[in-house]
N, C-alpha and C positions, 0 to 999 in steps of 0.2 A: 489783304483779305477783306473781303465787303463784309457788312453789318450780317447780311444773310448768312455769310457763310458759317461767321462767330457762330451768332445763333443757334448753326445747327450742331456744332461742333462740341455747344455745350449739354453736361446730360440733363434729365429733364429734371427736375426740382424732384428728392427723393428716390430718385433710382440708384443712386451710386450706395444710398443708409440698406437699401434691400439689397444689394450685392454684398454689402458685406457683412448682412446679417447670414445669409446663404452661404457665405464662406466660414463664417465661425461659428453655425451650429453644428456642423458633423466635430470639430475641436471641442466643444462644448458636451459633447454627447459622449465624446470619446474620454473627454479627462474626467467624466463623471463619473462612467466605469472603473475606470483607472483607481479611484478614490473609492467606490465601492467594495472593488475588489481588494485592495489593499487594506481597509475595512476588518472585511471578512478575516483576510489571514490573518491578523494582528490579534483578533478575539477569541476564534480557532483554535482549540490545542486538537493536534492529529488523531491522538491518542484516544479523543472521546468523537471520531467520526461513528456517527450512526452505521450499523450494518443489516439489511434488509434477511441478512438471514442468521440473525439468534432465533434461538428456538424455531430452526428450519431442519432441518436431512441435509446431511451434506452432499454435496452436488454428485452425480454419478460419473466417477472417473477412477482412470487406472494410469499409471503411470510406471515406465520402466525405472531399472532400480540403475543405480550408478555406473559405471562399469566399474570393476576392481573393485566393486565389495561386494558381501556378499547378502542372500536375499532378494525377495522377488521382485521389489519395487514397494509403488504405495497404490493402494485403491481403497475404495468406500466401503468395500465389505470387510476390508481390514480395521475400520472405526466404528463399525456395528455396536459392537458389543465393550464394553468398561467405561476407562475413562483416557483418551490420549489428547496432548499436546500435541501439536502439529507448527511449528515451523518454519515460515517462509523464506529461504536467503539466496543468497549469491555470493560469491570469493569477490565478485566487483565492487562490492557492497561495503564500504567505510563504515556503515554503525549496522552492518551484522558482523563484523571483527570485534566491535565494543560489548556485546553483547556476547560471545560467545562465552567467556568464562563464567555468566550465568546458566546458559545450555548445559554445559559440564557440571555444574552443581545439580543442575534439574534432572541431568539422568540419573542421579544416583540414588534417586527416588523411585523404589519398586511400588508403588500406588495408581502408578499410571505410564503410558509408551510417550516415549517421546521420538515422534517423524519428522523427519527432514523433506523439504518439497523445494527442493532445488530450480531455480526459476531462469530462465532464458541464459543458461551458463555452461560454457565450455568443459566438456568432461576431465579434461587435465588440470584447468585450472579451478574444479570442484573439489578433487583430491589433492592436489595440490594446499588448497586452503586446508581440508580436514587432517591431512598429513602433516599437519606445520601446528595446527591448534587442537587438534583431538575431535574423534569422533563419539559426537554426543547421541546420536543418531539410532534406534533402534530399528528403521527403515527409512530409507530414501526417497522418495518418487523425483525423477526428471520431468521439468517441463519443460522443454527444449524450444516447443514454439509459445507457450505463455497463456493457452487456451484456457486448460485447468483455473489456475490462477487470475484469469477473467471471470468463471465459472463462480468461485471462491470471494468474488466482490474484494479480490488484494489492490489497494491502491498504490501500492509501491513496497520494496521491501526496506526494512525487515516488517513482516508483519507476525503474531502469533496467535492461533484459534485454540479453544479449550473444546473438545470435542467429546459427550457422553453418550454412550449409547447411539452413537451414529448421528445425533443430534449437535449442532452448534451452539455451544449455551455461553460461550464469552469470543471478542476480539479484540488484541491487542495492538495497536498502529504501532510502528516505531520500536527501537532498539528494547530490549529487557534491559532494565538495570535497577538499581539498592530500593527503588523511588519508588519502582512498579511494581516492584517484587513486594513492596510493604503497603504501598494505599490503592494499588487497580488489580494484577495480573493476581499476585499471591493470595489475597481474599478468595479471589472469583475462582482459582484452582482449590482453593480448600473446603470451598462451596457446594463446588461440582463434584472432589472426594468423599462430601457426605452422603 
């Protein structure tokens, strides 16, 4: 190899430190997020996700009712007027199973309805689930395609909204249990009672 060819062979003083600054800022950009967003959830409790629609209307919808039970379904002008609980689950749903023997305790509460809004779930294996843990459910609505429940700002199930007079005045992310029932949900329904 002659002297020239080395030469050219070699990079130019500082080009090889900009290559690999150009290869490790997209790594660099990417583990920042990575660390942001793991950030976030660590700080996060679900439970007090903000929801744009407290003290909104609840959204205009109607929803068929189960098959095999009975009653019309769920819609908005069934929330009009009092005070209901509304719901969100699924039989696929591992912590709306945990939650359920608080459902059963809540309906035995003539103060207010309590609706079930059945979310992107198989109709057998809805009653299935209700048939096996009891129906707590003073109506149903099916979301079958999960429109509704976009509508409703649900981030996932279980969720549960306190609904007065057709108005959303609390939401609850996540399973009901002893925790929720004493320092977020239970307050906020006996609020909404007065």
């Amino acid at each position: 190899m002659s002297g020239t060819d080395a030469k050219m062979a070699e990079p130019a003083p500082g080009s090889w430190s900009r290559k690999r600054l150009l290869l490790l800022t997209p790594l660099a950009i990417f583990l920042g997020l990575v660390l942001l967003f793991l950030s976030q959830l660590r700080a996060g409790d679900p439970s007090k996700l903000p929801s744009v629609l407290i003290d909104q209307p609840v959204p205009d919808f109607a929803l068929p009712q189960l098959d095999g039970f009975p009653g019309q379904g769920l819609s908005d002008e069934m929330l009009a007027a009092g005070v209901h609980v509304v719901n969100v689950w699924a039989s696929w749903c591992g912590p709306c199973r945990d939650e359920h023997p608080f459902l059963m305790t809540l309906s035995k509460d003539k103060r207010f309805k309590l609706a079930g809004l059945n979310y992107k779930d198989k109709a057998e294996n809805a009653r299935r689930f209700l048939g096996a843990l009891g129906n707590p459910y003073a109506a149903i609505g099916v979301d079958a395609r999960g429109r509704t429940t976009i509508d409703w700002g649900v981030y996932g199930v279980p969720e549960t909204f306190i609904v007065k007079d057709g108005t959303i005045v609390h939401k609850f992310v996540g399973p009901l249990s002893a925790a929720a029932m004493a320092e977020n949900f239970g307050p906020a329904l006996e609020k909404a009672l007065k």
